[in-house]
DSSP file (Angstrom, degrees, kcal/mol; ACC not computed):
  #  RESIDUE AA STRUCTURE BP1 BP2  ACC     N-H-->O    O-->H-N    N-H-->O    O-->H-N    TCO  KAPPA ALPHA  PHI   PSI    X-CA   Y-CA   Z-CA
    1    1 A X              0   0    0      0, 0.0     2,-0.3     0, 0.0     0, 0.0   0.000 360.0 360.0 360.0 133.1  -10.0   66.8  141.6
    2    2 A X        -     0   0    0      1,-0.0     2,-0.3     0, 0.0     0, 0.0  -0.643 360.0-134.0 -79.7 136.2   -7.3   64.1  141.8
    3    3 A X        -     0   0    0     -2,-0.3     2,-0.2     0, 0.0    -1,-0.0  -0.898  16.3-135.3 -95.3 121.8   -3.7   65.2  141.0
    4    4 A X        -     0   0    0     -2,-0.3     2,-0.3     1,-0.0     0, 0.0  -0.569  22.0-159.8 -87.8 157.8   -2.3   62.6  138.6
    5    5 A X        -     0   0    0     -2,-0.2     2,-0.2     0, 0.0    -1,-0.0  -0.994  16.6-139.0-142.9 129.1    1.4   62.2  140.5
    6    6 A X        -     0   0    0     -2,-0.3     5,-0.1     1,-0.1     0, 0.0  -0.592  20.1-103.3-104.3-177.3    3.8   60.5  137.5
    7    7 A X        -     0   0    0     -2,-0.2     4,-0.3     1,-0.1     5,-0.1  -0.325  30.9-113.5 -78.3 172.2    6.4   57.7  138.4
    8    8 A X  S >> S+     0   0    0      2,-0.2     4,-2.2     1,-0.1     3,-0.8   0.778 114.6  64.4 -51.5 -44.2   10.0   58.8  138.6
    9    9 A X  H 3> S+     0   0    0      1,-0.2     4,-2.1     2,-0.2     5,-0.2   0.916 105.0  38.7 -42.2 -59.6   10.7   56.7  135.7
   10   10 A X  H 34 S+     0   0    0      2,-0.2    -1,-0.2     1,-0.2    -2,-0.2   0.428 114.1  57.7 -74.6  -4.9    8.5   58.6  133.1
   11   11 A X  H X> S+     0   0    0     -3,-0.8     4,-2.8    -4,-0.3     3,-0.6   0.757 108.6  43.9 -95.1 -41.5    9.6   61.7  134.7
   12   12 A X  H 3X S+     0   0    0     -4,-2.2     4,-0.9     1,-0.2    -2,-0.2   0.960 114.1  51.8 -49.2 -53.5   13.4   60.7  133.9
   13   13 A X  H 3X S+     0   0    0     -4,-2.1     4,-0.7     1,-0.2    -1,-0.2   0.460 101.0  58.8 -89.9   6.1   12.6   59.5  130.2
   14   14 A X  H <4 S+     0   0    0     -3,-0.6    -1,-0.2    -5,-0.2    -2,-0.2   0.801 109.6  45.2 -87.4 -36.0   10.8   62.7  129.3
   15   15 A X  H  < S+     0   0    0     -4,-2.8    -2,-0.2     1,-0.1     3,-0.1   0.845 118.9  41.4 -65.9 -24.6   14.1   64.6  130.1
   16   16 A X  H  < S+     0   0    0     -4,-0.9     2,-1.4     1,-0.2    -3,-0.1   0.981 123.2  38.9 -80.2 -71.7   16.2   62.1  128.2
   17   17 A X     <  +     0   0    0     -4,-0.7     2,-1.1     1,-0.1     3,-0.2  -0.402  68.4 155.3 -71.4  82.3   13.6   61.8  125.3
   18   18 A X     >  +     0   0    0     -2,-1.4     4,-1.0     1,-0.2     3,-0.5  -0.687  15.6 167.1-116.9  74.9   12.8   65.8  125.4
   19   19 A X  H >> S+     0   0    0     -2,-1.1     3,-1.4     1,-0.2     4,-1.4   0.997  74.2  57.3 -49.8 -69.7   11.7   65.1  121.2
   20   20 A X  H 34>S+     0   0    0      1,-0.3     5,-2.4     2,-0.3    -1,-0.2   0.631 105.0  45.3 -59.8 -37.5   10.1   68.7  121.4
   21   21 A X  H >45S+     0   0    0     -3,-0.5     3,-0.7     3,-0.2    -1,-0.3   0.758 108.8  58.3 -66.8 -41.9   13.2   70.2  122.4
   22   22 A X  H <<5S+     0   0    0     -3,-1.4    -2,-0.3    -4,-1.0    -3,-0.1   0.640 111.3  38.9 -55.8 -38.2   15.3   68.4  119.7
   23   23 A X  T 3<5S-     0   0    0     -4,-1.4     5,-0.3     0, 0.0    -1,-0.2   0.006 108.3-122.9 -87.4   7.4   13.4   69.6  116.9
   24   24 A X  T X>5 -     0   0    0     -3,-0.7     4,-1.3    -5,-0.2     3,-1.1   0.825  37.4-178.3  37.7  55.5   13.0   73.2  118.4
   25   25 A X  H 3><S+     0   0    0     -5,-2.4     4,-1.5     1,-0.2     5,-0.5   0.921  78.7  47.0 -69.8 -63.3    9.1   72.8  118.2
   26   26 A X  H 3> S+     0   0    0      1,-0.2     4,-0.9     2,-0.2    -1,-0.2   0.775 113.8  47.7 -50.6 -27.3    8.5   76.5  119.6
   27   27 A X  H X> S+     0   0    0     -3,-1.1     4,-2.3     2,-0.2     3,-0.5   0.982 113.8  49.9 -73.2 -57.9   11.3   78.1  117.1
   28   28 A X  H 3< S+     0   0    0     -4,-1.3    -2,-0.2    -5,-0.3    -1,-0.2   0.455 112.8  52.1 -64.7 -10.1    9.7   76.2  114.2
   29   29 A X  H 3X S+     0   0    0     -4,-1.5     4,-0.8     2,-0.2    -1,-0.2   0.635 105.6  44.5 -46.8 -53.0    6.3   77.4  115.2
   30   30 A X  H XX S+     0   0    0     -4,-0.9     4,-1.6    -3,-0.5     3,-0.9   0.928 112.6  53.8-103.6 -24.9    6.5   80.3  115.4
   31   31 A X  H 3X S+     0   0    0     -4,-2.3     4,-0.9     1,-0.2    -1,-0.2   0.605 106.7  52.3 -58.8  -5.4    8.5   80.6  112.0
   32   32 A X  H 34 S+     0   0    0      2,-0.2    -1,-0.2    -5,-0.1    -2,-0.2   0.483 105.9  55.0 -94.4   3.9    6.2   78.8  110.1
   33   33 A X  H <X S+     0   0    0     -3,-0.9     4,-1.0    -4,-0.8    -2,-0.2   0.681 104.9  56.0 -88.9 -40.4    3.6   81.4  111.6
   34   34 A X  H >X S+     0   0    0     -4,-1.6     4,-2.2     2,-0.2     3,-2.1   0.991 109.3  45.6 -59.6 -64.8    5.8   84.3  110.1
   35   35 A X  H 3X S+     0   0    0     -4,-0.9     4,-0.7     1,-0.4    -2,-0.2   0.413 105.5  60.5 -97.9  11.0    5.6   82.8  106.6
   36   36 A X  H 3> S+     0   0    0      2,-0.2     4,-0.9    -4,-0.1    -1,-0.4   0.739 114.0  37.5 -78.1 -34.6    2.0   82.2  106.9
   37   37 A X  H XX S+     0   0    0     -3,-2.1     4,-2.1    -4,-1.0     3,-1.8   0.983 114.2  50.7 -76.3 -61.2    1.7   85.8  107.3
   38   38 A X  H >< S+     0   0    0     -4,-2.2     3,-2.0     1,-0.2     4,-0.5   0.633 113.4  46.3 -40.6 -91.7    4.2   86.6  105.0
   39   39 A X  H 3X S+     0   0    0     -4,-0.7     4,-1.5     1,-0.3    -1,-0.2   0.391 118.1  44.9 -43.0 -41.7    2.4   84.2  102.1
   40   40 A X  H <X S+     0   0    0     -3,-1.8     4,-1.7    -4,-0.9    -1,-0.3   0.856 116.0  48.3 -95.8 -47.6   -1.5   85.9  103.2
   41   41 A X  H << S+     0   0    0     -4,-2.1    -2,-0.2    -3,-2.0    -1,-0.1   0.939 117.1  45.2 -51.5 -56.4    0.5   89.5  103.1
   42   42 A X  H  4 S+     0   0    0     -4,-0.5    -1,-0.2    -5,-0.2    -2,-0.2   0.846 126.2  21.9 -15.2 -75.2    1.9   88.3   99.6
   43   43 A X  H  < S+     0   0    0     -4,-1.5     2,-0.5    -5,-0.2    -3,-0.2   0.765 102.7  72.1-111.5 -30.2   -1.2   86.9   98.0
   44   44 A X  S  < S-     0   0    0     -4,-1.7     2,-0.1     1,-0.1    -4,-0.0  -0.632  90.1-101.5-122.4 145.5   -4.3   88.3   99.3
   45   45 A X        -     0   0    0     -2,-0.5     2,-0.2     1,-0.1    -2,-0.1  -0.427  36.1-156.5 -53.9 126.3   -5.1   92.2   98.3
   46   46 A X        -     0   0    0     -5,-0.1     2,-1.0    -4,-0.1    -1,-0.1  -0.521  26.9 -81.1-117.7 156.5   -4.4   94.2  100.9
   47   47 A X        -     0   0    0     -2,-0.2    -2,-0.0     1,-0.0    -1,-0.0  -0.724  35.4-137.7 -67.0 108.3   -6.1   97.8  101.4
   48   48 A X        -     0   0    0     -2,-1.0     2,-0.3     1,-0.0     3,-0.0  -0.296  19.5-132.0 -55.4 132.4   -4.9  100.3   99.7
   49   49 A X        -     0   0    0      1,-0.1     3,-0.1     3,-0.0     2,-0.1  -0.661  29.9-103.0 -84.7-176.1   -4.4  104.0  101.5
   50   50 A X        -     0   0    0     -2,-0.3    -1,-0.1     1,-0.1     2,-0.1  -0.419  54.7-152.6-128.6 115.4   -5.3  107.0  100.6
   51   51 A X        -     0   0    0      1,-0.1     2,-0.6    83,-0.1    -1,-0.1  -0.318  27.0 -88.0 -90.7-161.1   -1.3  108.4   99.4
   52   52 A X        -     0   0    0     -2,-0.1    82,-0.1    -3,-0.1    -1,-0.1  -0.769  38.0-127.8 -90.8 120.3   -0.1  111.5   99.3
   53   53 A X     >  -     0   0    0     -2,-0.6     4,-0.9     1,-0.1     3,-0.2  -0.432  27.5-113.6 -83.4 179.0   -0.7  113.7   96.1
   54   54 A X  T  4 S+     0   0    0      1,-0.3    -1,-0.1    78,-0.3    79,-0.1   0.803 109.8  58.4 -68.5 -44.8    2.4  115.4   94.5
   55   55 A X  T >4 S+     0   0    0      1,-0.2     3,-1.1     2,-0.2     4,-0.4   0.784 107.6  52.6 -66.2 -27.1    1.7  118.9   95.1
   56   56 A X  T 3> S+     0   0    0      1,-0.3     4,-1.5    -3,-0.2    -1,-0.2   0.716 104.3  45.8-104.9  12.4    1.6  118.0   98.4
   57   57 A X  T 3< S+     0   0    0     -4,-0.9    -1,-0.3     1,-0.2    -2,-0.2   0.344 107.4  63.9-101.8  15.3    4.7  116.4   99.0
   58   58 A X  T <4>S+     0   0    0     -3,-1.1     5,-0.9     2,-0.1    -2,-0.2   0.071 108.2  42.2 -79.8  -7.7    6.4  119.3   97.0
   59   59 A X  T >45S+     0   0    0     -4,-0.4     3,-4.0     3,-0.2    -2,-0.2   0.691 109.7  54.3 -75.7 -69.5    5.1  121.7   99.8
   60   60 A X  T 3<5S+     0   0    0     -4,-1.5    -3,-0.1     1,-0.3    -2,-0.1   0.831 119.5  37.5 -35.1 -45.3    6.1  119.2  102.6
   61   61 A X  T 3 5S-     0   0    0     -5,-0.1    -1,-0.3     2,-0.1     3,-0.1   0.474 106.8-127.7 -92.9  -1.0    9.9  119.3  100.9
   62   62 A X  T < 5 -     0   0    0     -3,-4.0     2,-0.5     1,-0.2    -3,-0.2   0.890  41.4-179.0  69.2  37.8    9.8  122.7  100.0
   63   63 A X      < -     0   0    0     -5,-0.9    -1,-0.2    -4,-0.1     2,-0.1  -0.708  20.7-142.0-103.3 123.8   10.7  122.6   96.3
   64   64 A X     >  -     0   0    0     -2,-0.5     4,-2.2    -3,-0.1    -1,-0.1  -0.350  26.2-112.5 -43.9 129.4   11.1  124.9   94.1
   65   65 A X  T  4 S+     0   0    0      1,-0.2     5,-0.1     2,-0.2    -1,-0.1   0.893 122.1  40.7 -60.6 -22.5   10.0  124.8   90.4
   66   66 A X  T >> S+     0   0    0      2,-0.1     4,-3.1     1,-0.1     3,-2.0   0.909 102.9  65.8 -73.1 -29.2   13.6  124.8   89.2
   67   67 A X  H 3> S+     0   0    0      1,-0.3     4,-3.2     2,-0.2    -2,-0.2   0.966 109.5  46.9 -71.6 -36.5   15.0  122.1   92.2
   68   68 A X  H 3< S+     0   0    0     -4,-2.2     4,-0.4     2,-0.2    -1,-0.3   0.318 113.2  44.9-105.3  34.2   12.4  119.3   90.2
   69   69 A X  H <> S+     0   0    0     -3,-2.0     4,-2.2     2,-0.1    -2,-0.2   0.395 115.4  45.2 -49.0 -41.1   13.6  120.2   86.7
   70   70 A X  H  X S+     0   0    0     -4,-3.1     4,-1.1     2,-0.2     3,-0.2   0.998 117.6  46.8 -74.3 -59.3   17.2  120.1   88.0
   71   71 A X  H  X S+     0   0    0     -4,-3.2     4,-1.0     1,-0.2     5,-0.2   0.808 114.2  47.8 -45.8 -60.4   15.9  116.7   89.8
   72   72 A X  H >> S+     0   0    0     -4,-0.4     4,-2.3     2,-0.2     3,-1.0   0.869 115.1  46.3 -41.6 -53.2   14.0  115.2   86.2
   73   73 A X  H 3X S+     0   0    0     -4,-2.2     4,-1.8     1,-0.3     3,-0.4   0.873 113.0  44.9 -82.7 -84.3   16.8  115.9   84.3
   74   74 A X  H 3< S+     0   0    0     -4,-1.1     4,-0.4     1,-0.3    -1,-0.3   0.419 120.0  42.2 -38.1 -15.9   19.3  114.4   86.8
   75   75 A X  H XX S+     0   0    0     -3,-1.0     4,-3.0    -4,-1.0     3,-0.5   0.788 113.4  55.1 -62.4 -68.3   17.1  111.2   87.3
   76   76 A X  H 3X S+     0   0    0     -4,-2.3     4,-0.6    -3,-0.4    -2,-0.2   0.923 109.2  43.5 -39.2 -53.3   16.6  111.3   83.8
   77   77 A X  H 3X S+     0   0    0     -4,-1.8     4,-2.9    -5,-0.4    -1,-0.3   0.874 109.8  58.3 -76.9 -26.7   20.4  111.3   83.1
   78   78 A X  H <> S+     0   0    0     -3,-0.5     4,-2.4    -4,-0.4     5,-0.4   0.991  98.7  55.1 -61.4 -54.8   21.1  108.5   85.7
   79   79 A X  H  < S+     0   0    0     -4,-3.0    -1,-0.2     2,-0.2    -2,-0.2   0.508 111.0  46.5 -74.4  17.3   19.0  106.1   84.2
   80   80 A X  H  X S+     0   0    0     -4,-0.6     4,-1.6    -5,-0.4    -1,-0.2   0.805 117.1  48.6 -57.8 -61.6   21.1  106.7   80.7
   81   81 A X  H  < S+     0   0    0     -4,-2.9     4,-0.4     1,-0.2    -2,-0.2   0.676 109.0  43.9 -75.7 -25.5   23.9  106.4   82.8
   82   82 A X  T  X S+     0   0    0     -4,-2.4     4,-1.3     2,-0.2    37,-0.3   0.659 117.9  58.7 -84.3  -0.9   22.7  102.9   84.9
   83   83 A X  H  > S+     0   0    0     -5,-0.4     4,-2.0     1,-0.2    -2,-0.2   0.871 110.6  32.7 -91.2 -42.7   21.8  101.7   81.1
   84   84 A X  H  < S+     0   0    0     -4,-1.6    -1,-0.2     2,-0.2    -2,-0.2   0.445 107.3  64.2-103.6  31.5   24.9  102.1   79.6
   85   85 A X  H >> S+     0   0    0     -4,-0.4     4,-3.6     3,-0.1     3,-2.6   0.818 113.4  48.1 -87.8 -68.1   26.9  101.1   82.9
   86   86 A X  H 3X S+     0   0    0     -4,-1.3     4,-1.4     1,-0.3    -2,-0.2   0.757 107.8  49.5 -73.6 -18.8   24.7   97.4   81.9
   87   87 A X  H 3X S+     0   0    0     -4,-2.0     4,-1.1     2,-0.1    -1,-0.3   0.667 109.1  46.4 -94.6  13.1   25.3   97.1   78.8
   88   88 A X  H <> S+     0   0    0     -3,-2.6     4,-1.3     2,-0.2    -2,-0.2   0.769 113.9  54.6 -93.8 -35.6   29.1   97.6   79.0
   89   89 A X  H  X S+     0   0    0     -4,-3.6     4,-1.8     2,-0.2    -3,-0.2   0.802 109.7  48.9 -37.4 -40.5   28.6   95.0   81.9
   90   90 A X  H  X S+     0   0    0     -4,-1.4     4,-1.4    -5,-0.4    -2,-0.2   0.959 108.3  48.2 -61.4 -48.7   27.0   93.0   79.3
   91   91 A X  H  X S+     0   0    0     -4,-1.1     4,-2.1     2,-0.2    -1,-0.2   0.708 104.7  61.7 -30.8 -49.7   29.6   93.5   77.2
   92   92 A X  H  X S+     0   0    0     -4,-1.3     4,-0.9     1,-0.3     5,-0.5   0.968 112.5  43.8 -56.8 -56.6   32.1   92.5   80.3
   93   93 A X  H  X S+     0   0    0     -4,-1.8     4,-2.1     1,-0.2    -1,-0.3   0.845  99.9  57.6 -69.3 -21.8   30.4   89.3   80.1
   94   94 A X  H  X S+     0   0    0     -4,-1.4     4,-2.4     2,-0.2    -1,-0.2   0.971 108.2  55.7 -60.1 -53.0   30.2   88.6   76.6
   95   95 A X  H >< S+     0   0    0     -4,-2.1     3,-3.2     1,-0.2     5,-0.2   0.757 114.6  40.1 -55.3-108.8   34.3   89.0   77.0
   96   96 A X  H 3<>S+     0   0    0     -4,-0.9     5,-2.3     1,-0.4    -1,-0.2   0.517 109.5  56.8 -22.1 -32.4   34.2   86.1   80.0
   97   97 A X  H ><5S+     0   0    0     -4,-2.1     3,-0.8    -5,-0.5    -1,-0.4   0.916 103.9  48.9 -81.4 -21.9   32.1   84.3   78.4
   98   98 A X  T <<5S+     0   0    0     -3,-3.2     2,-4.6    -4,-2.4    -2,-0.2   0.992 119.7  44.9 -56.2 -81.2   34.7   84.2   75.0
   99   99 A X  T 3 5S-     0   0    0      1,-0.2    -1,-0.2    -4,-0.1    -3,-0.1   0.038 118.2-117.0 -83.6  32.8   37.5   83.1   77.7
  100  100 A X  T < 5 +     0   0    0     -2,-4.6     2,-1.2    -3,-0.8    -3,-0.2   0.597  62.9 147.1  43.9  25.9   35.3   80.6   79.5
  101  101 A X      < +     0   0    0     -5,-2.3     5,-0.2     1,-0.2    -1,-0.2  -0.744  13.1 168.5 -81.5  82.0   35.1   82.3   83.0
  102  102 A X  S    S+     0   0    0     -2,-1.2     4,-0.4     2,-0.2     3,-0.2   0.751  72.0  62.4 -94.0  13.7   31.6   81.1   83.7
  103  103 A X  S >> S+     0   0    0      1,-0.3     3,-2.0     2,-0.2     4,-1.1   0.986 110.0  39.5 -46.3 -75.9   32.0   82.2   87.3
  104  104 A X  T 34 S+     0   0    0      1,-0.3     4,-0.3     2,-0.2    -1,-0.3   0.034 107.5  61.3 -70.7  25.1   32.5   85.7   86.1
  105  105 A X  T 3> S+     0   0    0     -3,-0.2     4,-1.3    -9,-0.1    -1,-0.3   0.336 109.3  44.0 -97.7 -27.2   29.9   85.5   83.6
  106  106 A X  H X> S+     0   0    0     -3,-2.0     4,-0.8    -4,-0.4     3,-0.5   0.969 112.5  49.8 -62.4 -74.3   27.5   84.8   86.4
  107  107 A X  H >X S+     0   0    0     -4,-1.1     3,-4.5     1,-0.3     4,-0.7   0.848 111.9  48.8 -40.4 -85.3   28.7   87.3   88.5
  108  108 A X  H 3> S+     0   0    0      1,-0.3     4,-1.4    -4,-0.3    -1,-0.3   0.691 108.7  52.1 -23.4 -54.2   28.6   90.0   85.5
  109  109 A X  H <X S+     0   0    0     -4,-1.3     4,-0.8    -3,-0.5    -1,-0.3   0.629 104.8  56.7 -78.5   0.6   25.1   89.3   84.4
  110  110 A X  H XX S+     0   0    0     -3,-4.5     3,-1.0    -4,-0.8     4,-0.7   0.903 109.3  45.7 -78.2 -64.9   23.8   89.7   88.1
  111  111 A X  H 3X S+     0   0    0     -4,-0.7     4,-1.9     1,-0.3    -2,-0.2   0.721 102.3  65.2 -54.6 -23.5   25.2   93.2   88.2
  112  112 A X  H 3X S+     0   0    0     -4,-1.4     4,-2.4    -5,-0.2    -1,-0.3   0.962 110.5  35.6 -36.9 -59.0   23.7   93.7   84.7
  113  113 A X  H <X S+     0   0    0     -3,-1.0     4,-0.7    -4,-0.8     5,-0.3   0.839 113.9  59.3 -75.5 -88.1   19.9   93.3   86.5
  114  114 A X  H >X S+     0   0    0     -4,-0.7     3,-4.1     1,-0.3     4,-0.8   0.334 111.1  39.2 -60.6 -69.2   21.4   95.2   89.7
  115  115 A X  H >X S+     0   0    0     -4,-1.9     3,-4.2     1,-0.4     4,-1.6   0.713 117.8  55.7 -52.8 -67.9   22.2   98.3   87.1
  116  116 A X  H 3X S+     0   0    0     -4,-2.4     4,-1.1     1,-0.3    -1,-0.4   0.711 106.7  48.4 -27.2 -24.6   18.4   97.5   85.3
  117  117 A X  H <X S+     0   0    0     -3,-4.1     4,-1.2    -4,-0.7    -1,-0.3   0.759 115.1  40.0-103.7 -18.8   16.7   97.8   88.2
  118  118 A X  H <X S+     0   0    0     -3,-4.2     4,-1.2    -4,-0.8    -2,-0.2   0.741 109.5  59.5 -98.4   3.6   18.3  101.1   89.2
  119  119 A X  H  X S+     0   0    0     -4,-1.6     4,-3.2   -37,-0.3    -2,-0.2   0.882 113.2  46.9 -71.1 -40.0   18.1  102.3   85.7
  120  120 A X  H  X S+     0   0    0     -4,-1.1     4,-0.8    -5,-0.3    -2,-0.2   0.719 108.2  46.4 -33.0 -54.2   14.4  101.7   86.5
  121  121 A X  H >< S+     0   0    0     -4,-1.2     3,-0.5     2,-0.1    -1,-0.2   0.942 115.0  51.8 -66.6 -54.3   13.9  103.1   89.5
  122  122 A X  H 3X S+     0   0    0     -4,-1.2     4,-1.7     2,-0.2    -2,-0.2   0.705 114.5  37.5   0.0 -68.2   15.7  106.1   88.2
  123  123 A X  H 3X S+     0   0    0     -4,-3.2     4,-6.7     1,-0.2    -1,-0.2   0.832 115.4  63.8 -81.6 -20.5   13.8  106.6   85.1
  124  124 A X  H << S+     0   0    0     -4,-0.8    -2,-0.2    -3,-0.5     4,-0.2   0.333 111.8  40.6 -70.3 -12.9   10.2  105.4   87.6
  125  125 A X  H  > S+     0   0    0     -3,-0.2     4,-1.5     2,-0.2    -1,-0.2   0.832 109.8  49.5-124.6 -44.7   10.9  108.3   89.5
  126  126 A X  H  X S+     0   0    0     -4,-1.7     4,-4.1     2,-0.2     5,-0.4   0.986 112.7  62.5 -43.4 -70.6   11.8  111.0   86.6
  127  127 A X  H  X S+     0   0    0     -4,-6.7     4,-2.4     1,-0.2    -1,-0.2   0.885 101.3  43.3   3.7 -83.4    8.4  109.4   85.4
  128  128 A X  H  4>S+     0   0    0      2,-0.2     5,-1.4    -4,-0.2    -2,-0.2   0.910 115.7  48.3 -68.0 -41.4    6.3  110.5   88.3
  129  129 A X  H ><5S+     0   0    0     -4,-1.5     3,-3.0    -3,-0.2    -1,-0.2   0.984 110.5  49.7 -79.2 -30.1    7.8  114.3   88.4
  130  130 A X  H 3<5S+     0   0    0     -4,-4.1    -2,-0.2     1,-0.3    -1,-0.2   0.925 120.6  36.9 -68.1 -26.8    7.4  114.8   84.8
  131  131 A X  T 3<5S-     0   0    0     -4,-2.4    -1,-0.3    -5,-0.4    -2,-0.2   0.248 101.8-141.3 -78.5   9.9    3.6  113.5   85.2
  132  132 A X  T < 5 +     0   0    0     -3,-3.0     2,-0.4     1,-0.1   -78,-0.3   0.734  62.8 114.5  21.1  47.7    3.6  115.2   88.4
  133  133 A X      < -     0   0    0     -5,-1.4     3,-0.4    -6,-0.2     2,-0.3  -0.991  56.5-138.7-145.7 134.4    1.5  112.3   90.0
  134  134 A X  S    S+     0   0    0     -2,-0.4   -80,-0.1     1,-0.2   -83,-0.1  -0.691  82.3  32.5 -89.2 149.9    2.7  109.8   92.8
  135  135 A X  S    S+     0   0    0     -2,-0.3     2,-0.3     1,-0.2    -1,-0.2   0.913  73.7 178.9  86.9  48.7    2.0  106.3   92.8
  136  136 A X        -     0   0    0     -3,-0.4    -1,-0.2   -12,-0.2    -8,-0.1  -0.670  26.7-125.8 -66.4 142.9    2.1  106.0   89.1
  137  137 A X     >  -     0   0    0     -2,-0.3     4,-1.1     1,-0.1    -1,-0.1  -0.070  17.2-115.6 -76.5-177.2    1.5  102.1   88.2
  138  138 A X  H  > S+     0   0    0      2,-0.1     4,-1.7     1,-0.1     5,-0.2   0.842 118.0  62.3 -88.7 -22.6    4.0  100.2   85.9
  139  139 A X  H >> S+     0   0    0      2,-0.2     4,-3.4     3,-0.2     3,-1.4   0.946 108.0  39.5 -28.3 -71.6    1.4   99.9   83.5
  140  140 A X  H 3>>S+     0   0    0      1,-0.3     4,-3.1     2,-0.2     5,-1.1   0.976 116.8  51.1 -54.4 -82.5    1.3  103.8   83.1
  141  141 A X  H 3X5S+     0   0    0     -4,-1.1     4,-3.0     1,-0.2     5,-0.3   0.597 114.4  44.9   9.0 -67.3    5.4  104.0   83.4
  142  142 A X  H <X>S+     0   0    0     -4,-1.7     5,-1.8    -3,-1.4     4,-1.1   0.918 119.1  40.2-109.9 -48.8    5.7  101.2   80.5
  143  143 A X  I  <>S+     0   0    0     -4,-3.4     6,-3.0    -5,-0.2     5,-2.1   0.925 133.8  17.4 -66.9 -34.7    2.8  102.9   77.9
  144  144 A X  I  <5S+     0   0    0     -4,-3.1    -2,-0.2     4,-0.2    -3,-0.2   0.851 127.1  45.6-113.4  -3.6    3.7  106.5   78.3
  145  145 A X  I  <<S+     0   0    0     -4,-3.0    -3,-0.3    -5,-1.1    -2,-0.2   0.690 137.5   8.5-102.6  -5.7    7.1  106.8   79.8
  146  146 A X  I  <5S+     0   0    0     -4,-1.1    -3,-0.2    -5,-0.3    -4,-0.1   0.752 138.5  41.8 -91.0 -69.4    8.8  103.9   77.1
  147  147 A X  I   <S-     0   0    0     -5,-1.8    -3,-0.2     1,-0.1    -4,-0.2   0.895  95.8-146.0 -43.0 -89.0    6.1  103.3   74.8
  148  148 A X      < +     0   0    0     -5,-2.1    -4,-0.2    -6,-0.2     2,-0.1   0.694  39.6 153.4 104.3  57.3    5.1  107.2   74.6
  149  149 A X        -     0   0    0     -6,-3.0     2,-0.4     2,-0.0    -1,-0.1  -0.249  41.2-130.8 -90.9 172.0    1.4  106.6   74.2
  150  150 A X              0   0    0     -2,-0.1    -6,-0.0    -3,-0.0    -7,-0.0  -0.998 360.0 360.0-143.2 152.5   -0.6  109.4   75.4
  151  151 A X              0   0    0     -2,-0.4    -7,-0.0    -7,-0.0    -2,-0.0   0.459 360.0 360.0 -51.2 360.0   -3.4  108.8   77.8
């Protein structure tokens, strides 16, 4: 096998012209390779495992029947409490929005959704001990823990 041997010239203008280096090809590789995974992680159904039932992550923690009443009720009272923490935020903002701050009118109705979503979590988790089942869907959550359907 012949060994191609290149001129000095083309060896000089590859270093000058280094395109592949300039564009970071190997950094941009391998980050569009992340968000192909991320995107397949995302979108295509993944396999579920097998979770952990309630009772037995109430052995594993050692809990008492009173220590998850005292928890329900104290979940239970946070998400009251992250509810009307957002609507006095709403409130905040209604006020900015009267005096034309629409900076702070942004700002304020983003901290509204942070407090919804931990009034959520909050009430999502009071949820699961009073149904004493983990992994409840939102489905379930939104027909019997808002709604108050019964199964």
């Amino acid at each position: 096998m012949k060994i191609k041997k290149s001129t000095r010239l083309v060896g000089i203008i590859k270093r000058i012209f280094n395109v592949r280096a300039w564009i970071d090809f190997d950094r941009v590789r391998a980050f569009t390779a992340y968000l192909a995974a991320g995107f397949q992680k995302m979108f295509i159904p993944q396999q579920t495992e097998a979770g952990e039932s309630f009772e037995a992550a109430v052995a594993r923690m050692n809990l008492s029947e009173q220590e998850l009443q005292a928890k329900q009720i104290a979940l239970y009272r946070l998400s009251l409490l992250m509810c009307l923490v957002a609507v006095g935020i709403f409130a905040y903002s209604i006020y900015h929005l009267y005096y034309g701050s629409y900076r702070a009118v942004i700002v304020s109705l983003v901290l509204v959704l942070v407090a919804l979503v931990l009034a959520f979590r909050y009430h999502f988790w009071y949820f699961q001990i009073k149904e004493r089942k983990l992994g409840c869907s939102i489905r379930e959550w939104y027909r019997e823990g808002l709604k108050g359907d019964k199964r």
